[in-house]
C-alpha positions in Angstrom: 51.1 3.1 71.7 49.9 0.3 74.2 46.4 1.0 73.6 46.5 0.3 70.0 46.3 -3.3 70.1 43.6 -3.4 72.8 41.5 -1.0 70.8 41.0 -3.6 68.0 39.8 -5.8 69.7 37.2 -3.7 71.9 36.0 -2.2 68.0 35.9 -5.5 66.4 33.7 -6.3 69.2 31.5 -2.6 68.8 31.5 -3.9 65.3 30.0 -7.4 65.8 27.3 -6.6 68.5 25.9 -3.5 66.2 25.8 -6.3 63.2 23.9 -8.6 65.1 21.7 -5.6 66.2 21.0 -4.7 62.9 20.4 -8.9 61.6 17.7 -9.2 64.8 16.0 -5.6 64.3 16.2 -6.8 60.2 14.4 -10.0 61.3 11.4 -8.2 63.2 10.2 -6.8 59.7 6.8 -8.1 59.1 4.1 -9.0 56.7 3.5 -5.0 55.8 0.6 -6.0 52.9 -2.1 -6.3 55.4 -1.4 -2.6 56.2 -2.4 -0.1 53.4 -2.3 3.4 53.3 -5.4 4.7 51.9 -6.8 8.7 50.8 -2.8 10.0 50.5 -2.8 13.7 50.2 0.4 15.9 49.7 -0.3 19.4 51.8 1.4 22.5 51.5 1.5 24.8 54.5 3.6 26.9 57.0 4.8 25.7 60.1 5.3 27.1 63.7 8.0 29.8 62.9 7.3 30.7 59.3 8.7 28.2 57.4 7.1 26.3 54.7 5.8 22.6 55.4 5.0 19.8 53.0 3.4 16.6 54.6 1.5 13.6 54.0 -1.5 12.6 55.2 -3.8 10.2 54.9 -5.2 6.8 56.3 -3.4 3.5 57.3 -6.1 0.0 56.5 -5.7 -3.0 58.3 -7.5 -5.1 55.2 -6.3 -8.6 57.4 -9.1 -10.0 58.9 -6.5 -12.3 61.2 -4.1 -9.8 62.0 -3.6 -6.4 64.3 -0.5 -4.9 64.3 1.2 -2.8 66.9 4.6 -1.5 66.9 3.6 0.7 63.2 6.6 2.8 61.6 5.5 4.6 58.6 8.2 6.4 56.1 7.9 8.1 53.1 9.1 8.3 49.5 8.5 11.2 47.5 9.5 11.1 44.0 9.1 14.2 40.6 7.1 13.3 37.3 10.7 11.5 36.0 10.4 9.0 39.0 13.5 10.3 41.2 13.6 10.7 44.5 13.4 13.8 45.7 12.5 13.7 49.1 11.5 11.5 52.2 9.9 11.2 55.9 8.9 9.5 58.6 5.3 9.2 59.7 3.1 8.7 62.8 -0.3 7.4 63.9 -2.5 10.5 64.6 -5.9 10.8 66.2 -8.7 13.0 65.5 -7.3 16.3 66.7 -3.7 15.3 64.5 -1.9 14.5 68.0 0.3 11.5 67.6 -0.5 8.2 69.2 0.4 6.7 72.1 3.7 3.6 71.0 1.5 0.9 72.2 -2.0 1.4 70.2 -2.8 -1.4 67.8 -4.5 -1.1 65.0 -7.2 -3.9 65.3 -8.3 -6.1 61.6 -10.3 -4.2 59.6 -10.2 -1.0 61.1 -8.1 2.4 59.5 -6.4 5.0 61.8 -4.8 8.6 60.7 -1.4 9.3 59.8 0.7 12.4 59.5 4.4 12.8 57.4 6.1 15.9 57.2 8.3 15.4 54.3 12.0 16.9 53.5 12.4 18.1 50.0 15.8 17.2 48.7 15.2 20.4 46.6 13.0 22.7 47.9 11.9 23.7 44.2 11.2 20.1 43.2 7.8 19.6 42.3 6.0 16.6 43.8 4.5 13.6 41.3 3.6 11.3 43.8 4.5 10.0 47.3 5.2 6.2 48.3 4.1 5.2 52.1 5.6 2.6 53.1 4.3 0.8 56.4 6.2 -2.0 58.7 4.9 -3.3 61.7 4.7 -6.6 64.0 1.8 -8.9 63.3 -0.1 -9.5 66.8 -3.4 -11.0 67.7 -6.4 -8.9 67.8 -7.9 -8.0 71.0 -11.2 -10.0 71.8 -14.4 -8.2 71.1 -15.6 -6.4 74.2 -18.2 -7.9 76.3 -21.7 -7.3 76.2 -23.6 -5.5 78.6 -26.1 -7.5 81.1 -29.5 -7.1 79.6 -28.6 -6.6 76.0 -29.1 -9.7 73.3 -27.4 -9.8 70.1 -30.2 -9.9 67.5 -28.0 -10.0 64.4 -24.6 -11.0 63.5 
């Protein structure tokens, strides 16, 4: 029974400290209308044992001319012809070969990169209207543009 009144405090504090975790990681949520996914397509397949497979793929945009974002967590929304949800997942960065990036690529101003969502059907009968990326990332600045080579003038801009 003596352990009682020292376990309140110890969860009051478990309790605070995953508040405040939750405020900061809240507070790191950026300006996500730069980034705009781009060319979604909802494909049906089967996976590595069998089963079936529904994912989303497509392109993520950088449209800021400012901005390259790093850090990029994509999910996904998928909703029926009424406008319920019937489904979501999570998404990465892919490359040309559909392997997943590396945490610390940045996707420069201007430029477009690959994604990939496998998506979990609430109902696996439901039938797909459309499917709602959403992208959030942290606003960095862009890398400089490389050097150029000795011997080579820029003729144009």
């Amino acid at each position: 029974m003596a352990l009682k009144p020292r376990l309140r405090p110890t969860l009051g504090i478990l309790v605070t400290l995953v508040a405040c975790c939750g405020l900061v990681s809240g507070a790191r949520a950026q300006d996500e209308s730069a980034l705009t996914p781009v060319d979604v397509e909802i494909i049906s397949g089967v996976g590595d044992f069998g089963q079936p497979v529904v994912r989303a793929v497509g392109l993520l945009e950088n449209s800021s001319e400012d901005d390259a974002y790093g850090d990029i967590r994509l999910s996904a929304e998928v909703y029926n012809a009424d406008d319920e949800l019937i489904g979501e997942g999570l998404g990465v960065l892919v490359n040309a070969c559909g392997v997943g990036l590396l945490p610390d690529f940045v996707l420069q101003p201007g430029e477009m990169q690959a994604f990939n969502a496998p998506l979990e059907l609430f109902d696996t009968g439901a039938e797909i209207e459309r499917v709602e990326m959403i992208a959030e990332a942290e606003a960095l600045e862009p890398n400089p543009p490389p050097p150029q080579a000795d011997g080579i003038a820029q003729v144009t801009d």
